[in-house]
C-alpha positions as CSV (number, residue, x, y, z in Angstrom):
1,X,1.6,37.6,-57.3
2,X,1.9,39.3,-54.0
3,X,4.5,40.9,-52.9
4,X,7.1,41.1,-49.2
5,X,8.0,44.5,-48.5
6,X,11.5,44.6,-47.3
7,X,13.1,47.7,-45.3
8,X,16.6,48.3,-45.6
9,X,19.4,50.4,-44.1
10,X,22.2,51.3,-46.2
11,X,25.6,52.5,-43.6
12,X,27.8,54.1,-46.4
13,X,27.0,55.6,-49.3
14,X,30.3,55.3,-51.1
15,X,31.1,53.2,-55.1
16,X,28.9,50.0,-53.7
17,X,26.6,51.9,-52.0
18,X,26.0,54.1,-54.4
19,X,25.2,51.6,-56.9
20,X,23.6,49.3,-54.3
21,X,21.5,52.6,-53.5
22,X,20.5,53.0,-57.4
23,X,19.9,49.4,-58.0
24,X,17.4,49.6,-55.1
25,X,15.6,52.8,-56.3
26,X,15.6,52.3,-59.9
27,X,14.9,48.8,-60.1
28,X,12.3,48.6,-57.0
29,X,9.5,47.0,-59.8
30,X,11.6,45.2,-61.7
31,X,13.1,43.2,-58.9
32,X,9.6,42.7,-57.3
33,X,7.6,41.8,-60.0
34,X,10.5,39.3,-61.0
35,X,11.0,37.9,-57.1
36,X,8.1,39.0,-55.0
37,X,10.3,41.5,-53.3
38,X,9.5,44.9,-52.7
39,X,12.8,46.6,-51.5
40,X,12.4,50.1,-49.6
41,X,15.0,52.3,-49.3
42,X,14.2,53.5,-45.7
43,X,17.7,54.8,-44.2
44,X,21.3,56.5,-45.5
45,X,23.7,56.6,-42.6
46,X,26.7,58.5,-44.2
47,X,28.9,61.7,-42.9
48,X,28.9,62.7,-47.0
49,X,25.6,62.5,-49.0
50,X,27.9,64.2,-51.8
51,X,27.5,60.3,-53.7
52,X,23.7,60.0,-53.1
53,X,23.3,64.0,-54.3
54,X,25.2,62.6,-57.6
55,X,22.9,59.3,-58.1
56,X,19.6,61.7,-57.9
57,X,18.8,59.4,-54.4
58,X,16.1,61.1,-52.2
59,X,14.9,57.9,-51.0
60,X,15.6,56.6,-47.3
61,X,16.2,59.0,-44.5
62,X,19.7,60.8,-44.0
63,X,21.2,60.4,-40.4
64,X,24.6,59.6,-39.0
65,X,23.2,58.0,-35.9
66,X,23.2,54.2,-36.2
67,X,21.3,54.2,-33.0
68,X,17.9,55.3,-34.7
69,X,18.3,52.4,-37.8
70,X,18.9,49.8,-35.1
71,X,15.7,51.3,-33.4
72,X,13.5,51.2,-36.4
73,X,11.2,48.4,-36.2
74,X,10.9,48.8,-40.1
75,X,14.0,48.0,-41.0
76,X,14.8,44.6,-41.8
77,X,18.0,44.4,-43.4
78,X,21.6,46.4,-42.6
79,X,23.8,46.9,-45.5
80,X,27.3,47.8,-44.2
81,X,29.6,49.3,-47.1
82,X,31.7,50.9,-45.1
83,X,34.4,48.9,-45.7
84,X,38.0,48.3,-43.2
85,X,38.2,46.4,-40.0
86,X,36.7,49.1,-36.8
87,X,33.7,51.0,-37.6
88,X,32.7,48.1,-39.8
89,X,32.8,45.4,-37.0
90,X,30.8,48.0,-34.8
91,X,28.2,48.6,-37.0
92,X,27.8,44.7,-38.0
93,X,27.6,44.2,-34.0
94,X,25.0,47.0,-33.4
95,X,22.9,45.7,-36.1
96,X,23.0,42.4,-35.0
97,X,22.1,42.5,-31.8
98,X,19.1,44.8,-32.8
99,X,18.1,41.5,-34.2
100,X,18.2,42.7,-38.2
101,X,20.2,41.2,-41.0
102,X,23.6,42.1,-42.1
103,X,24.7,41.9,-46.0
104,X,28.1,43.6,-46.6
105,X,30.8,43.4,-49.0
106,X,33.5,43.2,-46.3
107,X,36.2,40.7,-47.0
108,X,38.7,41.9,-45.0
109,X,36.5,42.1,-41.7
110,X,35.0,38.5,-42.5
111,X,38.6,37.4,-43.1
112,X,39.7,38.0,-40.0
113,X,36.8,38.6,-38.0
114,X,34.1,35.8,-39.8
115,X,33.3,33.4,-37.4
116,X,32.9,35.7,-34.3
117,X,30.3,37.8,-36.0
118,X,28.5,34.8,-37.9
119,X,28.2,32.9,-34.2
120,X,26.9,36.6,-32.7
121,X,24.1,36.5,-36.2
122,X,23.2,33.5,-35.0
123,X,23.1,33.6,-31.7
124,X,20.7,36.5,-32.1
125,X,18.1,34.6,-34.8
126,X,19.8,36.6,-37.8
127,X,21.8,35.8,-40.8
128,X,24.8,38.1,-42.8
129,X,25.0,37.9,-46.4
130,X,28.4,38.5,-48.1
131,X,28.5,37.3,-51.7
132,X,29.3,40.5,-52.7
133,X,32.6,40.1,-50.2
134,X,34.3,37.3,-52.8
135,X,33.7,38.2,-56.3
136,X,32.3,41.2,-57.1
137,X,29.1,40.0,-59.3
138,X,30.1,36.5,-59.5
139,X,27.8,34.9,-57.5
140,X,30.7,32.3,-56.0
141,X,29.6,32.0,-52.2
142,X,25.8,31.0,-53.4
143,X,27.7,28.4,-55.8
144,X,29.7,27.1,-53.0
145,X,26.9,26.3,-50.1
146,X,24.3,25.6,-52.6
147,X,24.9,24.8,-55.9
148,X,27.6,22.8,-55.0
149,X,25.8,21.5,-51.5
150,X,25.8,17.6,-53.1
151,X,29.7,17.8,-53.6
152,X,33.1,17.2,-51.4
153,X,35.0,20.2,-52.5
154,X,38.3,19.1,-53.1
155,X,40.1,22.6,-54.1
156,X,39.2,26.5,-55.5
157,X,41.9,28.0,-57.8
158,X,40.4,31.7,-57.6
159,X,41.7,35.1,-59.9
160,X,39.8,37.3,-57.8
161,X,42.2,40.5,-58.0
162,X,41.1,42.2,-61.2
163,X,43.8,45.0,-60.8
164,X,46.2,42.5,-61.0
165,X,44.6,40.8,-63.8
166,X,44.7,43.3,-65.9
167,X,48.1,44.5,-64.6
168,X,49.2,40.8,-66.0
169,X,47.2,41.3,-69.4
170,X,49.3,44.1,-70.3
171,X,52.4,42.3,-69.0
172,X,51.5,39.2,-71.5
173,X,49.7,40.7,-74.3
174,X,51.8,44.5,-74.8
175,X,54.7,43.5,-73.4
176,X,54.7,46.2,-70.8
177,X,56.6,46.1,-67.5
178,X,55.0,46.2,-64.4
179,X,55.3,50.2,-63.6
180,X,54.0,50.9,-66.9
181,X,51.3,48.3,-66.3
182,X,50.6,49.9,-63.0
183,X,50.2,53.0,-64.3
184,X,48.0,52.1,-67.4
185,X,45.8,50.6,-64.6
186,X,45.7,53.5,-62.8
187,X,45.2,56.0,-65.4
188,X,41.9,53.2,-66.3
189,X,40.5,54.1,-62.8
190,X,41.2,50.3,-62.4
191,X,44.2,50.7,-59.8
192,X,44.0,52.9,-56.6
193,X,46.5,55.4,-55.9
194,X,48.2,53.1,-53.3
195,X,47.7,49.9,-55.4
196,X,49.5,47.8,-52.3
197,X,46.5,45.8,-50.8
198,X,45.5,44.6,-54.6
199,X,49.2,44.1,-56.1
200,X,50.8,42.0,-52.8
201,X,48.3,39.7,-52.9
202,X,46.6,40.0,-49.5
203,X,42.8,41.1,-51.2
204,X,42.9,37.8,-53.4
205,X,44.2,36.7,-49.7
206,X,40.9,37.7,-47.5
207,X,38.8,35.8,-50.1
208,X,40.6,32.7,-50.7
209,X,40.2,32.8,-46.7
210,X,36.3,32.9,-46.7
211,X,36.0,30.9,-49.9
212,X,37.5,28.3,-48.1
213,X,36.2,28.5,-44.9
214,X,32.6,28.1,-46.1
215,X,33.7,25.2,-49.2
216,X,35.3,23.2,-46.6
217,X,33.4,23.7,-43.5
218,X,36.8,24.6,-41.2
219,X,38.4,27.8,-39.7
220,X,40.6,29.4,-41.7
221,X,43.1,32.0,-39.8
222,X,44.0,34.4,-41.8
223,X,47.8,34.8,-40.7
224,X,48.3,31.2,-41.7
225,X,48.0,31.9,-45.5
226,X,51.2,32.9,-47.3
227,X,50.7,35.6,-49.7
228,X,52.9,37.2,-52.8
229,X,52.3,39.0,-54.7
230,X,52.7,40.5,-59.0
231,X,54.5,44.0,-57.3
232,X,58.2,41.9,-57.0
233,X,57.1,40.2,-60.7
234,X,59.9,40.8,-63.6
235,X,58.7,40.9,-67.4
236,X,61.5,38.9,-68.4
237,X,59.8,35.7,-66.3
238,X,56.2,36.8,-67.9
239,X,58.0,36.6,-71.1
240,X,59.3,32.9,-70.8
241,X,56.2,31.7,-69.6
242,X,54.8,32.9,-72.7
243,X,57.7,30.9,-74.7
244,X,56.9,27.5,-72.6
245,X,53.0,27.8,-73.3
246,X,51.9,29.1,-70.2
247,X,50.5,32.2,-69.2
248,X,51.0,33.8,-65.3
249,X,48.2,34.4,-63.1
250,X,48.0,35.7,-59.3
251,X,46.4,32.7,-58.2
252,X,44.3,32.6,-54.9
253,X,44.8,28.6,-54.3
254,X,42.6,26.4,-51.6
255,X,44.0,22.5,-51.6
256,X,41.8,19.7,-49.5
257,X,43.8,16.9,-48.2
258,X,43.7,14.0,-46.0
259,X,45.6,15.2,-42.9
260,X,44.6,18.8,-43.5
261,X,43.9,22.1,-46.0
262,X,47.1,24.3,-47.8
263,X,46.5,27.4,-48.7
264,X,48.6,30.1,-50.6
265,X,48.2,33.4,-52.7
266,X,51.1,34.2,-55.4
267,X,51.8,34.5,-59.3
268,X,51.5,30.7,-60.9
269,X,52.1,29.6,-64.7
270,X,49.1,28.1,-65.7
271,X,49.1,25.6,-69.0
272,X,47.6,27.8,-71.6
273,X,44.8,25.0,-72.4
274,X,43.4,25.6,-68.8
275,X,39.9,28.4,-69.1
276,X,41.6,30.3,-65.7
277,X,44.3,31.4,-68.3
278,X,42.0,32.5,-71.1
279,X,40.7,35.0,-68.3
280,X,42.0,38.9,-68.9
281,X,41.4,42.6,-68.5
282,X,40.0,43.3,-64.9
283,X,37.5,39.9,-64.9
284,X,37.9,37.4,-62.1
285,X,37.3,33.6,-62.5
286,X,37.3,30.8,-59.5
287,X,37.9,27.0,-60.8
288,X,36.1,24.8,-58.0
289,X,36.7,20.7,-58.0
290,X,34.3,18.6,-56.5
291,X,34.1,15.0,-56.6
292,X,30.5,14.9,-58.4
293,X,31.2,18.0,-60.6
294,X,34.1,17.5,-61.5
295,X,35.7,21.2,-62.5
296,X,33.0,24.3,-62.5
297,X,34.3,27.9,-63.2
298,X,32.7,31.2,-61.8
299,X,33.3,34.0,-64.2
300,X,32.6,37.8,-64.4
301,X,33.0,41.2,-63.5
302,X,34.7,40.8,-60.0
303,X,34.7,44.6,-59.1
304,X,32.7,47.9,-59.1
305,X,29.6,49.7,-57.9
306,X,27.1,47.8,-60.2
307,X,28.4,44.3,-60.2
308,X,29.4,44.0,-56.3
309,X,26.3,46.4,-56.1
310,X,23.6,43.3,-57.5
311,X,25.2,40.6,-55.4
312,X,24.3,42.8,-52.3
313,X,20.8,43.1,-53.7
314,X,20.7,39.7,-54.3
315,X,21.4,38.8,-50.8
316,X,18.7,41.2,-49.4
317,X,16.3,39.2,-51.7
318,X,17.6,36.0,-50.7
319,X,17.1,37.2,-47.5
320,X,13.6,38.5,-47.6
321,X,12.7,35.1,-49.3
322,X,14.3,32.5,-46.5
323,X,16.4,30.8,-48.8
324,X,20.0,32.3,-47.1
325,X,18.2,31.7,-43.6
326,X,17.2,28.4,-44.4
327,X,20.7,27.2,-45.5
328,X,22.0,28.7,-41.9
329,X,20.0,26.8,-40.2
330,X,21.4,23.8,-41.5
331,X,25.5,25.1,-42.4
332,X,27.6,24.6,-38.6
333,X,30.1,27.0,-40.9
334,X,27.3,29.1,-41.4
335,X,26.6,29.8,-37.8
336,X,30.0,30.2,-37.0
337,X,30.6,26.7,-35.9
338,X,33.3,25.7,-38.3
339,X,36.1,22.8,-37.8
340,X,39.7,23.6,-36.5
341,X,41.7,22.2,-39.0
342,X,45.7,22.0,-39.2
343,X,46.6,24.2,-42.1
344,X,49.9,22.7,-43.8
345,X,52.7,24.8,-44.6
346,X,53.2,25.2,-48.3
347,X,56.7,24.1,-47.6
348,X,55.1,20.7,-48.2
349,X,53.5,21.3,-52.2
350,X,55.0,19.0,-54.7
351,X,54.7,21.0,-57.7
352,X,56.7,21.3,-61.0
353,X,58.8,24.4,-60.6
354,X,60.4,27.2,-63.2
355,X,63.5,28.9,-62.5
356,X,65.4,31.6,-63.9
357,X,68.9,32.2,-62.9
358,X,71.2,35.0,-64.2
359,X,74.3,32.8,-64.7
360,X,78.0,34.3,-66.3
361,X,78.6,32.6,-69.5
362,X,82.0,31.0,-68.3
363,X,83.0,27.0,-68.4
364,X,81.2,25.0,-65.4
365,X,78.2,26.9,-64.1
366,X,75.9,25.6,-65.9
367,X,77.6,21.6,-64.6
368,X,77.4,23.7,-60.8
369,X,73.9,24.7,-61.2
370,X,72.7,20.7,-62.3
371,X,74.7,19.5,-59.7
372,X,73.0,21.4,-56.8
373,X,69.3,20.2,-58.4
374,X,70.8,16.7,-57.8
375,X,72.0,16.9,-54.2
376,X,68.7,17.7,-53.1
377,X,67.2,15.1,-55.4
378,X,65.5,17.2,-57.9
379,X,65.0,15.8,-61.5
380,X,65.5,18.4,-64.3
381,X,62.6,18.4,-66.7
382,X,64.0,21.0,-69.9
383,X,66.8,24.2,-69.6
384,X,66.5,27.0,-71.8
385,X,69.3,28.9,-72.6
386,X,69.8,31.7,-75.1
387,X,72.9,32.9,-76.9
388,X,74.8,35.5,-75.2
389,X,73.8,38.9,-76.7
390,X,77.1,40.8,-74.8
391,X,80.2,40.2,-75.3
392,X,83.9,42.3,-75.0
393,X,85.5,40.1,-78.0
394,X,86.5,36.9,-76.2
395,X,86.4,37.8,-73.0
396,X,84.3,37.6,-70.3
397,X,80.4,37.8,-71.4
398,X,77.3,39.8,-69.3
399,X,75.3,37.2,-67.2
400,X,72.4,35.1,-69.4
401,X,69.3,33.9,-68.4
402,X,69.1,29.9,-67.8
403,X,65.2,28.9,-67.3
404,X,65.0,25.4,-65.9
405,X,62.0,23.8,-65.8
406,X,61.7,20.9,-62.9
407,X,59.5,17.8,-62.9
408,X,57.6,17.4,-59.9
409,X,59.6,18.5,-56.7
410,X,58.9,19.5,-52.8
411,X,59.2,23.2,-52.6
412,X,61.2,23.2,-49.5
413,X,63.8,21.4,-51.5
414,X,63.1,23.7,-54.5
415,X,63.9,26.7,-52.4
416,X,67.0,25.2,-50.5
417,X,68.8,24.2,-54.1
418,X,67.6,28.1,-55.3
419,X,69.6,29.2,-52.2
420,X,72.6,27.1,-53.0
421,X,72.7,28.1,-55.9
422,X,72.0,32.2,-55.5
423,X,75.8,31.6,-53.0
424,X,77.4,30.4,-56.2
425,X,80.2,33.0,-58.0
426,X,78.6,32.7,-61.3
427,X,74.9,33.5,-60.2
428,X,74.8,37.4,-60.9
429,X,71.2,37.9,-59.2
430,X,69.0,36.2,-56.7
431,X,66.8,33.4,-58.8
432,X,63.0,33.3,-59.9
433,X,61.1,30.3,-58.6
434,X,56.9,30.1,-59.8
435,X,55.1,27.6,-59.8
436,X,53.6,25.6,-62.6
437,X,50.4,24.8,-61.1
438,X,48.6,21.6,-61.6
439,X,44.8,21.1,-61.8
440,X,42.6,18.1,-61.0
441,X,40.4,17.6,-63.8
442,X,37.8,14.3,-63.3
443,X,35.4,13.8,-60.9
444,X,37.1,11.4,-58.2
């Protein structure tokens, strides 16, 4: 079989591309006698060559000017793992318009900045790869535009944070709160030292964004999702999920309907039946529905050098091959041509709803809290309430959990009745409200 010789850039030489770097030297036969690929290492942009020195990497030529790997007429393919928003989106541009291919890992920059630089790829006769940006090793983007090409995609339920995932497996398994959690995940190596941009929900948040974009063909503006996240989440609510046969995920959640797309980020209950819940440690999972499929779930390692390091490899194949080019050619999202859309606000989601409110264990409150659920016309599916554990013989007792659980309600009117009833006297501390998130199961 012959081979195609491929030259490639690599612009930071960091975790991914590091283990990018590696896969490429190490595996050079492997992958070409197994695709017909011969990758060559040709240039290391870097200020550090500390990670390379580490690896054992000689290959590629060391240089911090961009200027000379845009010039080479060798190089084929620019890997940017540089990560953040500037010096990314100005390396993506240079490479561009020197006319070579872009594969990077970079969900934040494509969340935000996606369309602009796939309409500059393609108004320069090049493509960027990015299924590393979404889910790690889990090839999800290749699933969405061509596996599932013959499908309408109808909705992507994604646990694509696996610091949060496994932040939540201690929570439900050991019964640890979530600074101990935290920590346990950062003493793992599985939590940076400022966890923020994994625990409030925005990193699930830049893929839902792109997962989206390219399942249902529209522009998706980043500032339009909202996002929670686990960092506000108490152990007491993980707890009673547990009790009601449900386990809590942060769910990255894309819904297709008629009059437009609803988007959201936050901690769900999930039925305990459902395969996204069965999902634990640090592994992500995305639940797709299509109407010929039916449900599909993506599963794997959704972080780290190795794994996020063979999806960029696999794009630079899939480049050197045609396949991703040929799919541009014929994807409008692709090219940076996607729909407007109107985004509804998740004001709108009729959802079954569980509260916990912190109610004194005095004559009334619990007639006071029933009574607000039915002024805004919300039925009352089950309440849960334990025996008092305090008490100052007779008197007045310490405040005790009541968890109600609501049929199916609009969460406007869901938050308005948890607002009312926060204002009462006997509510000792502001309520929680999650989701119990449905699923679509059938084929349409």
């Amino acid at each position: 079989m012959s081979t195609k010789s491929i030259g490639v850039a690599l612009v930071g030489c960091g975790t991914v591309g590091g283990a990018t770097a590696k896969i490429i030297v190490d595996n050079t036969a492997k992958i070409a006698a197994r695709s017909g690929v011969e990758l060559q290492l040709l240039h290391i942009v870097d200020r550090s060559y500390a990670r390379a020195d580490e690896l054992g990497i000689t290959e590629g030529a060391r240089t911090s000017d961009l200027a000379v790997v845009c010039a080479d007429p060798n190089v084929d393919v620019v890997l940017e793992l540089v990560g953040g928003l500037t010096t990314a989106k100005s390396i993506i541009e240079q490479a561009l318009r020197a006319g070579k291919h872009v594969v990077t890992a970079n969900k934040a920059l494509l969340a935000h900045h996606g369309a602009e630089l796939l309409a500059l790829a393609a108004d320069n006769g090049v493509c960027i790869g990015f299924e590393a940006s979404c889910g790690g090793g889990i090839p999800i983007i290749r699933a969405l535009y061509d596996g599932l090409a013959a499908n309408h995609i109808d909705a992507i339920y994604g646990i694509v944070n696996g610091t949060c995932n496994y932040i939540l497996t201690e929570m439900i398994h050991n019964g640890a709160d979530y600074p101990t959690a935290l920590a346990q995940a950062q003493k793992a190596g599985l939590a940076e030292a400022d966890p923020t941009l994994d625990v409030s929900g925005v990193d699930s948040a830049h893929k839902i964004a792109i997962m989206a974009s390219l399942a249902f063909g529209v522009n998706i503006e980043f500032a339009s999702i909202p996002v929670s996240g686990i960092d506000s989440l108490d152990l007491k609510d993980v707890l009673y999920a547990a009790r009601l046969g449900y386990s809590v995920k942060l769910l990255a959640i894309a819904d297709r309907r008629d009059n437009g797309v609803m988007l959201r980020v936050r901690p769900a209950f999930i039925a305990k039946e459902h395969p996204l819940a069965w999902v634990s440690g640090p592994f992500n999972a995305v639940s797709v529905y299509g109407n010929t499929t039916g449900h599909t779930m993506y599963y794997g390692r959704g972080a780290g050098g190795m794994p996020t390091g063979s999806a960029v490899v696999a794009d630079i194949i899939s480049l050197a091959l045609g396949s991703i080019p040929a799919v541009y050619r014929s994807s409008p999202a692709l090219r940076g041509g996607a729909k407007e859309v109107a985004v509804i606000p998740v004001s709108e989601l009729e959802s079954r709803y569980y509260l916990r409110i912190m109610v004194a264990d005095s004559p009334g409150a619990l007639a006071d809290i029933t009574g607000i659920f039915g002024r805004y016309g919300i039925s009352i599916a089950s309440v849960h309430q334990d025996e008092p554990t305090d008490s100052d013989n007779g008197g007045s007792t310490a405040p005790v959990p009541v968890v109600v659980v609501l049929h199916t309600a609009k969460e406007q009117d869901v938050l308005a009745a948890r607002d009312n009833i926060n204002a009462l006297e006997s509510t000792a501390e502001v309520s929680s409200v999650i989701a119990m998130q449905r699923y679509r199961y059938i084929a349409r």
